[in-house]
C-alpha positions as a Markdown table, in Angstrom:
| # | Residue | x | y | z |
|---|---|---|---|---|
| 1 | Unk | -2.9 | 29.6 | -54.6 |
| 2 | Unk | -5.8 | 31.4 | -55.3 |
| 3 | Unk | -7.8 | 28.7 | -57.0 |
| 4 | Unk | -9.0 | 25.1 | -56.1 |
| 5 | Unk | -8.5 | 22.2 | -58.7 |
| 6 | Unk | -11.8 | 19.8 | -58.4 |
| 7 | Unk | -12.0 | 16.5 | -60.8 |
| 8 | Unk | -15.2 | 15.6 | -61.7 |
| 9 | Unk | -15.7 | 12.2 | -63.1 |
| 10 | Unk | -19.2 | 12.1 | -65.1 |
| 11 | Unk | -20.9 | 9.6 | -67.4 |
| 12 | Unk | -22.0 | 11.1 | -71.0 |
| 13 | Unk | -25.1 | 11.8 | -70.8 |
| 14 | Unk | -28.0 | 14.5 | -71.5 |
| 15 | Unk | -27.1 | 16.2 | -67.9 |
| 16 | Unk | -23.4 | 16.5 | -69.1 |
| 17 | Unk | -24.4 | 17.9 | -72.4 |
| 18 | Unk | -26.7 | 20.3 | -70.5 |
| 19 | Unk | -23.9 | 21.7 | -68.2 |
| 20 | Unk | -21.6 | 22.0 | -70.7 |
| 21 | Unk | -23.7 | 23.6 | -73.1 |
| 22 | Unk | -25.7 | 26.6 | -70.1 |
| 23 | Unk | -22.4 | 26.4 | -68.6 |
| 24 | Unk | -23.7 | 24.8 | -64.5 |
| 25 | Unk | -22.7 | 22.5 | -61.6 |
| 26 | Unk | -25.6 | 20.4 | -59.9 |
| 27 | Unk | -25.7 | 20.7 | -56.5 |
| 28 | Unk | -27.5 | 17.4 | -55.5 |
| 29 | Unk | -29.4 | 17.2 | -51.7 |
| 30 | Unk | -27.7 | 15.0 | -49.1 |
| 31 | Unk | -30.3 | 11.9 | -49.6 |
| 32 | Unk | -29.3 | 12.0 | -53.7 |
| 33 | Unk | -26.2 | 11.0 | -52.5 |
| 34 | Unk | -24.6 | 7.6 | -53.2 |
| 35 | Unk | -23.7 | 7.0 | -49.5 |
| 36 | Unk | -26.4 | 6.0 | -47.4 |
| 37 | Unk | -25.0 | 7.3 | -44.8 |
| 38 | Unk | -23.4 | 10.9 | -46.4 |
| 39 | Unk | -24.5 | 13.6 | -44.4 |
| 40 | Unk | -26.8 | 11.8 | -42.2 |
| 41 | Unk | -25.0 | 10.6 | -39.0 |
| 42 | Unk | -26.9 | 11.1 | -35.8 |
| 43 | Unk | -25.9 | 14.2 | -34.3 |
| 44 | Unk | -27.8 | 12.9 | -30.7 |
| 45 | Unk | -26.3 | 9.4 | -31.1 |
| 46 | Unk | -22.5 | 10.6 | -31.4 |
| 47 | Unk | -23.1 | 13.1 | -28.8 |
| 48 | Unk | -24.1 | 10.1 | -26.8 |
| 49 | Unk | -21.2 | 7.9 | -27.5 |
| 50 | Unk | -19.2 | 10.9 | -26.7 |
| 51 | Unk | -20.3 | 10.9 | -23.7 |
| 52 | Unk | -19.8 | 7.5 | -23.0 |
| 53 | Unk | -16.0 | 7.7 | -23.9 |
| 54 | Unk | -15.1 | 10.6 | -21.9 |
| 55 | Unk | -14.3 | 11.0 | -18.5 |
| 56 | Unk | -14.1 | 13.8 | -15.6 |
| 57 | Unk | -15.0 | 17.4 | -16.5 |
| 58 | Unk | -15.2 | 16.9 | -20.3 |
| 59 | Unk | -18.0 | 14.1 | -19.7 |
| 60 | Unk | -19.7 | 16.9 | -17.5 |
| 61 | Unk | -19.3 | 19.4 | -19.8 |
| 62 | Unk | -21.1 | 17.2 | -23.2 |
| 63 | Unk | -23.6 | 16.0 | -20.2 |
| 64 | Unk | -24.7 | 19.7 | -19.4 |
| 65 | Unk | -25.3 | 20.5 | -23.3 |
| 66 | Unk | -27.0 | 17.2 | -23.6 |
| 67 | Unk | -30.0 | 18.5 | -21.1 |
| 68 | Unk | -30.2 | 21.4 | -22.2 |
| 69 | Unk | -33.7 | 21.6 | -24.1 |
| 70 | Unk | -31.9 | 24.1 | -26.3 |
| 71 | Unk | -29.4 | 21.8 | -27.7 |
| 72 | Unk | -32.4 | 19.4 | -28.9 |
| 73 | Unk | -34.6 | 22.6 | -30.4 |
| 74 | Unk | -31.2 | 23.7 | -32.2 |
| 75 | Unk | -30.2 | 20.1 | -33.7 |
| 76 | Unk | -33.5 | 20.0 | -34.9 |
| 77 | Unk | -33.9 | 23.0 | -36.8 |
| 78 | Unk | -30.5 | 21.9 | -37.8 |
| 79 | Unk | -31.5 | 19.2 | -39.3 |
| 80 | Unk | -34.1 | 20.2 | -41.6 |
| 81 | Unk | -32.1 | 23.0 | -42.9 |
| 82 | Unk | -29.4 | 20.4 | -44.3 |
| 83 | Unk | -32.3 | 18.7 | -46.4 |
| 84 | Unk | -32.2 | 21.5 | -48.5 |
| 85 | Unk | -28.6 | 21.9 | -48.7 |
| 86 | Unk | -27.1 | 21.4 | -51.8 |
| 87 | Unk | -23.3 | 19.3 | -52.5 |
| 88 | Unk | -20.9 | 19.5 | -55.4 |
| 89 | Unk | -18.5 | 16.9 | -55.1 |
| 90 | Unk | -15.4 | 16.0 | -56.6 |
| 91 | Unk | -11.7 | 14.8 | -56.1 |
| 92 | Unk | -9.0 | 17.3 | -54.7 |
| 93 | Unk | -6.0 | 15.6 | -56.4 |
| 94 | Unk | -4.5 | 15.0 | -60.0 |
| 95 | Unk | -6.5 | 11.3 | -59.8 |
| 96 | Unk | -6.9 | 11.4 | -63.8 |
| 97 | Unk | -4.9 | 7.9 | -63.2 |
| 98 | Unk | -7.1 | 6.4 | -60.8 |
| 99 | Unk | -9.2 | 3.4 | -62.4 |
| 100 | Unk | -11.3 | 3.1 | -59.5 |
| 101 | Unk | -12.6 | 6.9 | -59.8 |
| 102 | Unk | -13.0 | 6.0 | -63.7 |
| 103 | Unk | -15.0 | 2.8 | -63.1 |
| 104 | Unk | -17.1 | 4.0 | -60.5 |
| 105 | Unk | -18.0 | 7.6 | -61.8 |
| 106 | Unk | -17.6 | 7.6 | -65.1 |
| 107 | Unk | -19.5 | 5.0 | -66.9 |
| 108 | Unk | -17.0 | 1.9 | -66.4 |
| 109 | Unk | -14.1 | 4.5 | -68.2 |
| 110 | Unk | -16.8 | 5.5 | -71.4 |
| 111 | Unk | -17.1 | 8.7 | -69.3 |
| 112 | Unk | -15.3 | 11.8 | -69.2 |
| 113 | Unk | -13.4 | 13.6 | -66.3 |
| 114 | Unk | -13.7 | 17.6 | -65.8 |
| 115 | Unk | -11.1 | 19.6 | -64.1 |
| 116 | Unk | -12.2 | 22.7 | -62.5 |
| 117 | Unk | -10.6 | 25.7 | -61.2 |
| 118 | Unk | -12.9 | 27.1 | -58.6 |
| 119 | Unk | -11.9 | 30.7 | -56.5 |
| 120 | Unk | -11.2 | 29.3 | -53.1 |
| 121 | Unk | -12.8 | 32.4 | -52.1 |
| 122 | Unk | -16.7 | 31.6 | -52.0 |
| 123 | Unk | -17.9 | 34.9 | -52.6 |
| 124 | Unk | -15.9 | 35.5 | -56.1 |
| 125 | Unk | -18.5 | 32.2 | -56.7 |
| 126 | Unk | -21.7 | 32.6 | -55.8 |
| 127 | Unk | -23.7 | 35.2 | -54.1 |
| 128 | Unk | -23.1 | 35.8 | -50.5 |
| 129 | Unk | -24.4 | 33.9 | -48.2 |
| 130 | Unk | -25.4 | 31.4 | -50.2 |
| 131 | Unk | -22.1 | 28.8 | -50.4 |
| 132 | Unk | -21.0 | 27.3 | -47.3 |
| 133 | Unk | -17.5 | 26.9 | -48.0 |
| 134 | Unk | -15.3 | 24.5 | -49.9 |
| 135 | Unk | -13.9 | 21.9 | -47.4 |
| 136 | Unk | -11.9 | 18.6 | -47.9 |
| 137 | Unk | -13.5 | 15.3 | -47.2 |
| 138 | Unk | -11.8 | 13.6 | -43.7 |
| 139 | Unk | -12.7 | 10.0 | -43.1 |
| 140 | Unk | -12.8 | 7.8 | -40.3 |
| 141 | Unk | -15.3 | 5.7 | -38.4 |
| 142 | Unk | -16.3 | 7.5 | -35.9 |
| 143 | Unk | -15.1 | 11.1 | -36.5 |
| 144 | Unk | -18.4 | 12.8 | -35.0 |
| 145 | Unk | -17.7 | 11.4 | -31.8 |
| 146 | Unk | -14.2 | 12.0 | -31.7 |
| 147 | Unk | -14.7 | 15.3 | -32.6 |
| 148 | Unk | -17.6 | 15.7 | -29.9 |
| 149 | Unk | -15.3 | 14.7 | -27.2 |
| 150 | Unk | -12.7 | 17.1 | -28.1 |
| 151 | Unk | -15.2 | 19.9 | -27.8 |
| 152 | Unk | -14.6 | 20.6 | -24.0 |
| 153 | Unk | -10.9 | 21.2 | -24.8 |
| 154 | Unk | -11.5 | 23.6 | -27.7 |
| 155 | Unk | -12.1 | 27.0 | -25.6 |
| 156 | Unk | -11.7 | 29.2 | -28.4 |
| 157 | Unk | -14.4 | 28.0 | -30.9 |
| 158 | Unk | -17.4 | 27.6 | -28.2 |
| 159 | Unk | -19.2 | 30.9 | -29.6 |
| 160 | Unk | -19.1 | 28.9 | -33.0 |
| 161 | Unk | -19.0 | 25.0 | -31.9 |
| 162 | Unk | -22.5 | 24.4 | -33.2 |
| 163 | Unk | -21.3 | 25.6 | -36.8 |
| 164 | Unk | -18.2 | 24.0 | -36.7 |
| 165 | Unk | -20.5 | 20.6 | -35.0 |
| 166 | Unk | -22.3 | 20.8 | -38.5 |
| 167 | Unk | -19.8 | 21.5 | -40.8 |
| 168 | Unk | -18.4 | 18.4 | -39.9 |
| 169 | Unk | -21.3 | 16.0 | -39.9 |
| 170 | Unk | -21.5 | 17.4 | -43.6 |
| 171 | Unk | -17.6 | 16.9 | -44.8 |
| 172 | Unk | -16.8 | 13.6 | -43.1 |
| 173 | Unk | -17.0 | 9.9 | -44.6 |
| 174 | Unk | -16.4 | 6.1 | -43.9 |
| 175 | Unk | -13.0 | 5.0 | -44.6 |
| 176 | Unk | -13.7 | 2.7 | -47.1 |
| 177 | Unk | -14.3 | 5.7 | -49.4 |
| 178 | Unk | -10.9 | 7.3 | -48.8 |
| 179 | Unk | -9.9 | 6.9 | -52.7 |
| 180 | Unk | -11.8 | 9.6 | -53.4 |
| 181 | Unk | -9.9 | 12.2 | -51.6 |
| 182 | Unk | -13.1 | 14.2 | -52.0 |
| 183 | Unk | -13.3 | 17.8 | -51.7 |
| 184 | Unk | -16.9 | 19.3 | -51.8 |
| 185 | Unk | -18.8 | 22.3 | -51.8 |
| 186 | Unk | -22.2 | 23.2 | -49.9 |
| 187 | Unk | -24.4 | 25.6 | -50.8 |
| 188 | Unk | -27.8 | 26.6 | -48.9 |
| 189 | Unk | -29.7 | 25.0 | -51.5 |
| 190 | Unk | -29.7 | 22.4 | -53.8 |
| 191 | Unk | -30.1 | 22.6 | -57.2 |
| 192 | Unk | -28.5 | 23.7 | -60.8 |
| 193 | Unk | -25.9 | 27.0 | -60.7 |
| 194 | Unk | -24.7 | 28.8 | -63.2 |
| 195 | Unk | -20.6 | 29.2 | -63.5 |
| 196 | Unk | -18.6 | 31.0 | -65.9 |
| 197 | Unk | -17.0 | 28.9 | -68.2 |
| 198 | Unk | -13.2 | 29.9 | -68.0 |
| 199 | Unk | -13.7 | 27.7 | -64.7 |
| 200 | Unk | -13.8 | 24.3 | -66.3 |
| 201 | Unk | -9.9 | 23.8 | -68.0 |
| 202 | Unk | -9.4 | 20.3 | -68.6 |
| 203 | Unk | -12.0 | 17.2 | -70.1 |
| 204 | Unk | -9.7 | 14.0 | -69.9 |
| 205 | Unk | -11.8 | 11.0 | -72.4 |
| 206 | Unk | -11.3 | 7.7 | -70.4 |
| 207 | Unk | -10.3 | 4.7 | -71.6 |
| 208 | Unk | -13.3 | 3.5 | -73.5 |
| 209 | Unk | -15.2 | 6.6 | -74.3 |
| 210 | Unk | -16.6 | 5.8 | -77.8 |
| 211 | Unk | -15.3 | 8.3 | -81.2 |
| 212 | Unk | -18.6 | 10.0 | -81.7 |
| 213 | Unk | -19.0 | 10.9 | -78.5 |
| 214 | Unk | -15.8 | 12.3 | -78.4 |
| 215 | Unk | -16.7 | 14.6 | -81.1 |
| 216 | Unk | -19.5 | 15.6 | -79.7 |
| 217 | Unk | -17.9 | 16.6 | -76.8 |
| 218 | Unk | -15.3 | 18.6 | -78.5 |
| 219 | Unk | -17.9 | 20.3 | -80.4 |
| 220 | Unk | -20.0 | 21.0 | -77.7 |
| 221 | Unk | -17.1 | 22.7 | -76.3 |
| 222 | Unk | -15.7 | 25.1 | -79.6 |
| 223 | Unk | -19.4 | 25.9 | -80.3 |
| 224 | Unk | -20.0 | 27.1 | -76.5 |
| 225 | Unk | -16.8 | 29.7 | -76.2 |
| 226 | Unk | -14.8 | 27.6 | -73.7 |
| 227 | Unk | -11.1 | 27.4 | -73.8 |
| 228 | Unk | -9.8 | 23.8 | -72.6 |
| 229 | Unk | -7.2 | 21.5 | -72.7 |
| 230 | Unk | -7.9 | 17.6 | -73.9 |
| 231 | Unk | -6.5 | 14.5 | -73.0 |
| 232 | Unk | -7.3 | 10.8 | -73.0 |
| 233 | Unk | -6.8 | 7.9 | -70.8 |
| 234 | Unk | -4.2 | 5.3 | -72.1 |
| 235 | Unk | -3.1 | 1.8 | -70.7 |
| 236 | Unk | 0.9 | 1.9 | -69.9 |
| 237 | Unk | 3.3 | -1.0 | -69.8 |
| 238 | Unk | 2.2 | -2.0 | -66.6 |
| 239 | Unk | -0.6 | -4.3 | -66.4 |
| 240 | Unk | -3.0 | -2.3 | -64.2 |
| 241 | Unk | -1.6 | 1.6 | -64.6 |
| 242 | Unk | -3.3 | 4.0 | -66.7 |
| 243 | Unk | -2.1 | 7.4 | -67.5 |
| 244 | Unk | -3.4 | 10.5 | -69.1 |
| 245 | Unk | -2.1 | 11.5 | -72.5 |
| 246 | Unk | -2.7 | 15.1 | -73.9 |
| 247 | Unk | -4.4 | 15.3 | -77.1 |
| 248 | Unk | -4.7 | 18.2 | -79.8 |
| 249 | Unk | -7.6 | 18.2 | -82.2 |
């Protein structure tokens, strides 16, 4: 495949009617972000408890980096280039069925979900150099350290470990937000960016999105030249199940 399906579930509001009508994706800074803890584990701390955990020549390995002045000079300036980043976030999947995603992210199911087709290559997106890739979400408790004590074993990315070090402090989460299956994309900056508008495909209504708004929608989307598909969320016979149902205006 050649392009990356990314749902965005988004309340109605002045900043949807803004993308939709200039045709942009917000890429918000890691502490805009709805996890407290998104983006922002302790690089020193998990190198730490790696330490702690490991045994023989990999714990003397991860305890050479750890003096080593450099190391500290380099997570620094590490981290205060990442509060300038910028993340788009979405979900990877067909979840246009999942309530939770509806309730959470789109206005308790009044909202709308966007489906995207981005060009998994970054550089048919944005200038280069300036997107950091587009990378699936992992989750876990503690997948900083674990992936700080494999380190030692991984011989062949040691010329780029401390890319790969922060490329994963930036695309990992807590388990308790697995739902999401979240796939994101980080850019050097954050901020609005411009897309062309035979990305976005799909606008699914939810559940409760009011009539008016629904026409504004759809006009917002004839007036501005894009060429989508609509549905709308529907209860089935099952007592909690949802499904999406296409609809022609």
């Amino acid at each position: 495949m050649n392009q990356n399906h990314i749902l965005k579930f988004r309340k109605i509001d002045k900043f949807l009617i803004e993308s939709l009508v200039h045709g942009h994706l917000y890429f918000a800074p890691p502490d805009k972000l709805n996890d407290p803890f998104d983006c922002k584990i302790d690089v020193v701390k998990s190198w730490k408890n790696a330490i702690a955990h490991s045994s023989g020549s990999a714990k003397e390995t991860l305890e050479t980096i750890y003096v080593n002045p450099e190391f500290h000079e380099l997570i620094n300036q590490a981290e205060n280039e990442i509060k300038n980043y910028g993340v788009f976030s979405g979900s990877h999947r067909p979840a246009l069925n999942s309530a939770m995603m509806w309730s959470h992210y789109a206005d308790s199911h009044k909202g709308v979900c966007l489906i995207y087709a981005m060009p998994m290559n970054p550089k048919k997106f944005y200038k280069p150099n300036q997107i950091k890739g587009i990378q699936n979400v992992k989750y876990g408790n503690n997948l900083l350290t674990e992936w700080i004590k494999e380190l030692p074993n991984k011989q062949d990315i040691h010329d780029k470990a401390f890319l790969e070090l922060y490329k994963t402090k930036l695309t990992i989460k807590g388990t308790c937000w697995e739902y999401e299956d979240e796939v994101r994309m980080i850019r050097n900056i954050s901020g609005i960016v411009p897309i062309d508008k035979s990305y976005l495909q799909h606008v699914c209504f939810g559940l409760e999105t009011a009539e008016d708004e629904i026409i504004l929608i759809r006009e917002i989307i004839n007036k501005f030249n894009y060429n989508v598909g609509f549905s709308k969320i529907q209860r089935t016979e099952d007592d909690f199940v949802i499904k999406a149902i296409d609809i022609v205006f």
